[in-house]
N, C-alpha and C positions, 0 to 999 in steps of 0.2 A: 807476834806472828801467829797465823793460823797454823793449824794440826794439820799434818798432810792428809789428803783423802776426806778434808771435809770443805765441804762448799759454804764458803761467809754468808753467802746469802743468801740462803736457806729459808730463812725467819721472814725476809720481805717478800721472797718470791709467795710465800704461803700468807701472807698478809693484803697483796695484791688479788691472788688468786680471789680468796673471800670478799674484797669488795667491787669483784669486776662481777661476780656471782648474784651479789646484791644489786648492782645496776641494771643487769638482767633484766631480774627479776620485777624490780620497778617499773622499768621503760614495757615489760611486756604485759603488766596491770593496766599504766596511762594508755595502752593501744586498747587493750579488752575494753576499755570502760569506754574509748571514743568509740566503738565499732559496734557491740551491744549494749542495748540497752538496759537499767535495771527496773524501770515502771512496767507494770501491764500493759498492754496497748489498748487502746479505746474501743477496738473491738477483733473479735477474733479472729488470725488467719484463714481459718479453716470453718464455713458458717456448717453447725449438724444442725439437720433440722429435728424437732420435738418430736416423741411419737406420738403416736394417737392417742389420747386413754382412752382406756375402756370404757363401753356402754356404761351406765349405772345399773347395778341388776333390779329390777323389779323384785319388789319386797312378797315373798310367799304371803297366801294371803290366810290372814287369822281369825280365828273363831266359828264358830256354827256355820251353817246354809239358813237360810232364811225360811219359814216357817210358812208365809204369809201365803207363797200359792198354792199350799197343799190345805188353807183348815177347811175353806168350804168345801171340797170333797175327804177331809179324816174322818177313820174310824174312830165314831164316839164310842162305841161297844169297846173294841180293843185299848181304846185309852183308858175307861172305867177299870178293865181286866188288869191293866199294866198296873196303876193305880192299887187296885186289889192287892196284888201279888207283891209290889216293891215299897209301899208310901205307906200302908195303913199299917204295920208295923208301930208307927211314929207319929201319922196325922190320921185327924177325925177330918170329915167331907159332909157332917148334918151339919145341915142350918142349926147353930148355939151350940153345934158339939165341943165338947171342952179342949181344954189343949193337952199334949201329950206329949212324948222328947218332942215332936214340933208341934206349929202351931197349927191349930186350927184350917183346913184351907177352903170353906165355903165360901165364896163371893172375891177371894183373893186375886181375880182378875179385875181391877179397875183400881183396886185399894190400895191407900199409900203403901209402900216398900215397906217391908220387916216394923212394921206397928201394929201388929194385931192386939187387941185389947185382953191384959192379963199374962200374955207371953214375953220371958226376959230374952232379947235376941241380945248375940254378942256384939263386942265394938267394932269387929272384922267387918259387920253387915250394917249396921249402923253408920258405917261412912259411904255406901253406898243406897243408903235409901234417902234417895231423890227421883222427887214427883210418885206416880201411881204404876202398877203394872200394865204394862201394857204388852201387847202379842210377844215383839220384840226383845222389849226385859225379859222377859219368861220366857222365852227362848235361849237368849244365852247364859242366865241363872240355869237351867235343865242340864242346858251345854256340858257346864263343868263347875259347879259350885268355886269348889277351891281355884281356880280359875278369877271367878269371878266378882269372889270376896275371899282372895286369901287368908289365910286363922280361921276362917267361917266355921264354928262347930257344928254343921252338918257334913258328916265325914264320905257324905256319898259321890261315886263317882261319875254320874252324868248319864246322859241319855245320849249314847252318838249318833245314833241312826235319825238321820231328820225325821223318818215317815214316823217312826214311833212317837219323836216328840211332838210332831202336828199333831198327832191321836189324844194324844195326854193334855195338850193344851188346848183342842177343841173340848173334851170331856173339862176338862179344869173349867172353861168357859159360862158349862150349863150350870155350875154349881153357882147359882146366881139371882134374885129374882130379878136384876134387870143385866140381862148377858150383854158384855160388851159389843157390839155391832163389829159384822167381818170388816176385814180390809175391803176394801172399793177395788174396781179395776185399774184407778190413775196409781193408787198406793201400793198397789202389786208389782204396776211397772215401772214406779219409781224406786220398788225394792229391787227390783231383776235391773235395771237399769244401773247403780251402783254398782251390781255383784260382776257387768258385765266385764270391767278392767281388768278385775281378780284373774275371768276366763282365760282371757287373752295372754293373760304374763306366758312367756317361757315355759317350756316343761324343766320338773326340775333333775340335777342330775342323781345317775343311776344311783341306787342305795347303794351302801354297804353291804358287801356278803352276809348274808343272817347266820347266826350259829343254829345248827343241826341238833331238835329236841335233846338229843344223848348227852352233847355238847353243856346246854342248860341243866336237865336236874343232874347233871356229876357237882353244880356249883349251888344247885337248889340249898335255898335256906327254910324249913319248914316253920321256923318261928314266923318268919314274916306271912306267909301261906297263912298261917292261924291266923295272924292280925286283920287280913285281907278276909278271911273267911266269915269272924267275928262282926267286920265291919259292914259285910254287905251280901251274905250268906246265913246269919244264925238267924233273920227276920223268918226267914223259910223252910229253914234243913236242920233237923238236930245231925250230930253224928255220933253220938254216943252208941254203945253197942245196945241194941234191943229199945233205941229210942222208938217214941210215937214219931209218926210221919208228921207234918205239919201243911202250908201250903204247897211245899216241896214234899219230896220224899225223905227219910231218912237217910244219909251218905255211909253210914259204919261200912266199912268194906268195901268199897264199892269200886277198887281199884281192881280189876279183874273179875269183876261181879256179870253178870248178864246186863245188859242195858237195856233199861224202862222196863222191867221186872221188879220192881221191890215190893214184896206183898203188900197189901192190902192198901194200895195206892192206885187212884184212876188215871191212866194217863192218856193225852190226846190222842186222835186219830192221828197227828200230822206226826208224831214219835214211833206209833205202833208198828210203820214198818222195818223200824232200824232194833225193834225190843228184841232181845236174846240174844242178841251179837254182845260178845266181850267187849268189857270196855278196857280195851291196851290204851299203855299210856298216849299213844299214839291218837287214838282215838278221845278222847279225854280231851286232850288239848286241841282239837280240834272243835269242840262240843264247846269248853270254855273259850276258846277267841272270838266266837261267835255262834250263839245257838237258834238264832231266828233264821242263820243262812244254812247248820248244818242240818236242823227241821224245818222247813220251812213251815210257819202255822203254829208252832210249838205255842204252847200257850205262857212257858215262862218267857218271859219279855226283857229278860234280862242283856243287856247290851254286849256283855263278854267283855273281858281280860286282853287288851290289844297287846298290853306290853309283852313280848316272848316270857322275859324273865321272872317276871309274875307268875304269868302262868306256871313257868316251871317248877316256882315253891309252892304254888295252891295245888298241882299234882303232889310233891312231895308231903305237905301235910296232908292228903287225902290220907295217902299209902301209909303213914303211920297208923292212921284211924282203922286198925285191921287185925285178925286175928293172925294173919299169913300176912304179911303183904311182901308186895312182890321185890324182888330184886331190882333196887334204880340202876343205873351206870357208875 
């Protein structure tokens, strides 16, 4: 007999309990699985339509301005002068003049690319000399050397101003006895014709904020300044203290010095009326990002320091070059 207060059936009621659970459970899968489906459906309830894309952006457009409609009105005087002051450093321009760090440049307008006879041109330029010079070439070779033969051991930095470079390649032209013929009027407007797509793209958007001079030499690096200065500055400027002037002036001090004062130096008319103003840093870097705009006439032909930060180490190794100099940021 069973123990009072306990129910015999106990064991089955909890036996059935768990398979009526199980049944359930089953009968309500067999329902799900006939009521939804588990495939994809062939195509979607709900159609989104695609968005737009975007325009494609017109590509900025690269390299030089074209040269062709300014040579027959450049100055050949001003290119000879540019010439003078930046190139002969390096190149001779007589008929048979010998070669020097460069080659030779009389008649180098029609002449194969980087073969002049006697001169070792690197392999950075060597895989670019195809065909002869033409306006073009020498245009965008001016441009930006390293540009346009990357490694190229001419370590100069280019000519940006077009008018300059028309000037320098019509002069470059005469050095010739049989000067290449100007462009034509069809080949001018087939050059302006090309460039006219470039015009039209888009403007592009606004820069970035610039950093404020003070901003720059606090991070100036003077080592690089000298590299910069050596490279495309010692052709013209000593800075040693009590150096000779050369085609430039002397630079010793010259960070707070009087500007276009340095004795015993001629300087242009187009200079003379900014002479004996200080030269604050302020002013300095103005002079170097461009000095044909901030004299106009100047006779150094120099294209200027576009990059901010540049500039701001070629000020800071100035200011070392000094007996005082002055307090940077």
């Amino acid at each position: 007999m069973s123990k009072p207060g306990k129910d015999s059936l106990l064991g089955n009621k909890i036996a059935a309990g768990v398979l009526t659970a199980g049944l359930v459970l089953w009968a309500a899968n067999r329902i799900a699985d006939s009521v939804v489906t588990s495939e994809a459906p062939e195509k979607a309830a709900i159609q989104i339509a695609a968005l737009p894309s975007a325009a494609p952006v017109a590509a900025a457009p690269t390299g030089p301005e074209s040269v062709l409609p300014l040579l027959a009105s450049a100055d050949i005087a001003k290119g000879a002068a540019f010439v003078q002051q930046q190139c002969s450093a390096c190149h001779t321009v007589t008929n048979g003049g010998a070669n020097g760090v460069g080659p030779n440049l009389y008649g180098v307008l029609g002449a194969p690319m980087f073969a002049h006879s006697g001169f070792s041109f690197s392999s950075a330029v060597k895989a670019k000399a195809k065909g002869s010079w033409d306006f073009d070439k020498m245009n965008q070779w001016l441009y930006a050397p390293n540009d346009y033969a990357p490694g190229t051991g001419m370590s100069y930095a280019g000519i940006k101003n077009t008018q300059a470079r028309a000037n320098v390649i019509a002069y470059l032209r005469t050095l010739s006895i049989r000067p290449l013929p100007l462009p034509t009027a069809d080949e001018i407007k087939a050059e302006q014709a090309k460039a006219a797509p470039a015009a039209a793209a888009p403007a592009a958007a606004p820069a970035a904020p610039v950093e404020d001079l003070d901003a720059l030499l606090a991070k100036a690096d003077p080592a690089k300044g000298e590299a910069l200065f050596q490279e495309q500055c010692a052709a013209c400027h000593t800075i040693t203290k009590g150096g000779a002037n050369g085609m430039g002036p002397n630079l010793y001090g010259v960070v707070g010095a009087k500007a276009f004062s340095a004795p015993g130096f001629a300087f242009s008319d187009a200079v003379k009326s900014k002479a004996g103003q200080p030269w604050t840093l302020a002013a300095l870097d103005a002079w170097l990002k461009a000095p044909m705009t901030y004299a106009p006439g100047t006779h150094m032909a120099y294209p200027g320091i576009k990059n901010d930060q540049t500039r701001a180490d070629m000020i800071a190794y100035l200011n070392q070059n000094s007996a005082s100099p002055a307090k940077l940021p």
